[in-house]
N, C-alpha and C positions, 0 to 999 in steps of 0.2 A: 613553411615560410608563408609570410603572409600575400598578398595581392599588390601590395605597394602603393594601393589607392588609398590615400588619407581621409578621412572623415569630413566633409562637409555640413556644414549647417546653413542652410536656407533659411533666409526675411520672407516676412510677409507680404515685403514689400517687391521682392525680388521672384515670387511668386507668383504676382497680380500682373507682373509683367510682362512674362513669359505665357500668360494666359492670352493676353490681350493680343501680343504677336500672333499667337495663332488665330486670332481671330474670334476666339470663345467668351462668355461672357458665365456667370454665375448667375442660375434662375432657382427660384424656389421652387418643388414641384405645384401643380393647380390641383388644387380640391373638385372633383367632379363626380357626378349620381352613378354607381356604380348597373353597368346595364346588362342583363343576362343575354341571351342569343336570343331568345324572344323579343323581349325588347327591342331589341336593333331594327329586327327583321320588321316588326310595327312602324318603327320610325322610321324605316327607311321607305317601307309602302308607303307612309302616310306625307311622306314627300314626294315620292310619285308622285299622287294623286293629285296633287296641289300646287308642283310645277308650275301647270299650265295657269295659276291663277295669274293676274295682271296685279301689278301694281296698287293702282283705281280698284280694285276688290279687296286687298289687303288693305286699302283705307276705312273700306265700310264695317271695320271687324272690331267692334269694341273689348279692347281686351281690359281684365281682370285678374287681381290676386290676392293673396296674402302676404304678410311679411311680419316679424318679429323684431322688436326697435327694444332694447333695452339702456338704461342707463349703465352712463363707462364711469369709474373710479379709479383713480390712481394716475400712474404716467401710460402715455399711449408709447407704439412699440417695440419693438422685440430687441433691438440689438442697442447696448448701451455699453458705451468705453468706459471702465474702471481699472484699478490696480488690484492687485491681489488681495492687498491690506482692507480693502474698502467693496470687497465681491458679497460681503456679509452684512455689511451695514446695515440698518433697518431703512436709513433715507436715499438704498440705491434698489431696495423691492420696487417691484411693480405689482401692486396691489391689486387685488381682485374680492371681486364677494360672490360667494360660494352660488346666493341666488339672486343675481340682482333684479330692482323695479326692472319691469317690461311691458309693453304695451304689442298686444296683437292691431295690427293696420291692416282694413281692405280699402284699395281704392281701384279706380280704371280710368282708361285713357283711350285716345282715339289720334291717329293722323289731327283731326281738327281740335282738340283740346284736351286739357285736363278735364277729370269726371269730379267724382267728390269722392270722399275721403271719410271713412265710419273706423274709430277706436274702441277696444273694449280690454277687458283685461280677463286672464285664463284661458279656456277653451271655448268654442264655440258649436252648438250642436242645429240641427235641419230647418227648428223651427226660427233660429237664430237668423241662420242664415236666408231665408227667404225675406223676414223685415229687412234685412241689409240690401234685397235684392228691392223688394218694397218701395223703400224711405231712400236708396240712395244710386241705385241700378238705373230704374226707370226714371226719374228727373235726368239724369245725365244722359240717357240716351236719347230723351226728347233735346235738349237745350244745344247736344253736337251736331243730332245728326237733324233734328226739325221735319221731320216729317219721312226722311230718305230710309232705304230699306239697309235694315243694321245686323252685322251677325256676332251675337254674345259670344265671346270667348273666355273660359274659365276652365283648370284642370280638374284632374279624377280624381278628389278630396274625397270622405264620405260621404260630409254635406252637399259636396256640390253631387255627386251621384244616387244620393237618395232617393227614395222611390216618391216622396210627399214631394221633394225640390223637384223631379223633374216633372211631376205632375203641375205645377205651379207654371211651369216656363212654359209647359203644353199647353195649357188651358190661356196664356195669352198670347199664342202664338209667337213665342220669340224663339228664332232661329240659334239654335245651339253648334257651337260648331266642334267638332268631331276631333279628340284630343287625343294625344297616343301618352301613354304612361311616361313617369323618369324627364321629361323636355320640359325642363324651366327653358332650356336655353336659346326654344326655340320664340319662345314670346318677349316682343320690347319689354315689357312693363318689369320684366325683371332688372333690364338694364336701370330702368328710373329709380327702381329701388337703390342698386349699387350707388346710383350717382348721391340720391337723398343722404344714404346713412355714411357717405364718405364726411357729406358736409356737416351734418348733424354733430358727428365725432367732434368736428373743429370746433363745432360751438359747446362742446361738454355742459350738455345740461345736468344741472344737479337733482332735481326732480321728475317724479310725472309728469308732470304741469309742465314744466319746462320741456319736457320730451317734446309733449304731442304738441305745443306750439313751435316746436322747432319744424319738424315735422311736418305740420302744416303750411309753416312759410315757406318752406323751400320746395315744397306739391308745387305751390302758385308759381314759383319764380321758375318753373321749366318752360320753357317758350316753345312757343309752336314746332318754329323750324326745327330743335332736337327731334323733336316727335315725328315728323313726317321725315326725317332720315332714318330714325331708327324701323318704322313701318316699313321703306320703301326697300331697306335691309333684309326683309324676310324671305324673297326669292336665293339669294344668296345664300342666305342662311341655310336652304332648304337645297339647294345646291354643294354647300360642305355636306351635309346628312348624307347625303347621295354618294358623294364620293369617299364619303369615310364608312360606308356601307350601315351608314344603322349609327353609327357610337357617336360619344358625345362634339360635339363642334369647339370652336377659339371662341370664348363670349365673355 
């Protein structure tokens, strides 16, 4: 004999509900740098160490990076309401190309301003990157910080760890500061990135040309005050490291 309980069929909508009563919400998982036990263990000394820095120190820290901007085609994303009749349609794809235009961007930033901002296209090798440090490093270090004592901050690239690159940074005395592997998440400049390429999307450039002038207008249009919250953030930051033993942080 059977159970005598009848078969129920659940809504969507009757679902979303009884989610909410509990108090639960639906999150996507986060994409985050995958960190071995080494790793952590780095990260987490290397927030030790750095604790004790003040505020007013993590201002003096010109930070630095790279990012990949490419051009978007088609509709932006993921979740789109259709019928069954219509799951195949060609005008309900979301288009993609296989490789699309991109531009490699470095720029940097300080508590007191934007630095400037160097494009190029492909990859980039040592001796590349020392002009970038050249023609666009050193004006910007002058014009933020005017004379005050400044500490470069840049991760553990090849070029940036190259043996001619750090001979270049030795020979003019510029203060390097001491990076632990896998921690974008520990430096603002990543976050500006985030914010640029949200905005960029909205303005769907069709071109290159249109990339890197987007690109550039929206470097300018970050205002001080973000900057100097996102810097004064970094104790904290270095504070989750700690307590999450090494792994990666909420950023």
């Amino acid at each position: 004999m059977g159970s005598g309980i009848l078969p129920v069929t659940l809504s969507v909508n009757t679902i979303h509900r009884a989610i909410r009563r509990c108090r639960l919400k639906l999150y996507r998982s986060k994409k985050k740098l995958y960190l071995n036990r080494i790793q952590k263990r780095r990260r987490f000394l290397w927030a030790k160490d750095h604790l004790k820095w003040t505020v007013a120190k993590w201002k003096s820290v010109l930070w630095s990076d790279e990012s990949k901007f490419e051009v978007h085609f088609g509709k932006l994303g993921c979740h789109v309401i259709r019928t069954k009749e219509d799951k195949d349609n060609p005008s309900c794809y979301q288009r993609s190309v296989q490789k699309p235009a991109s531009l490699m961007v470095w720029g940097c930033m300080s508590a007191c301003g934007m630095g400037s901002l160097h494009t190029w296209k492909g990859t980039i090798n040592a001796d590349s990157y020392i002009q970038v440090l050249q023609q666009q490093m050193l004006p910007s270090r002058r014009r933020l910080f005017q004379g005050r004592p400044c500490i470069f901050q840049h991760n553990n690239a090849r070029t940036h760890t190259a043996s001619i690159t750090m001979s270049w940074l030795h020979r003019r005395m510029i203060w390097v500061l001491k990076w632990p592997a896998c921690s974008p998440d520990l430096s603002p400049i990543e976050n500006i990135w985030r914010i640029i390429k949200r905005k960029v999307r909205q303005r769907r450039p069709k071109t290159v040309e249109q990339l890197e002038a987007c690109i550039r207008q929206e470097w300018d249009n970050i205002l001080i005050h973000k900057l100097e919250l996102l810097v004064s953030s970094v104790p904290r930051c270095l504070q989750s490291v700690m307590k999450r033993r090494g792994d990666a942080t909420q950023w």
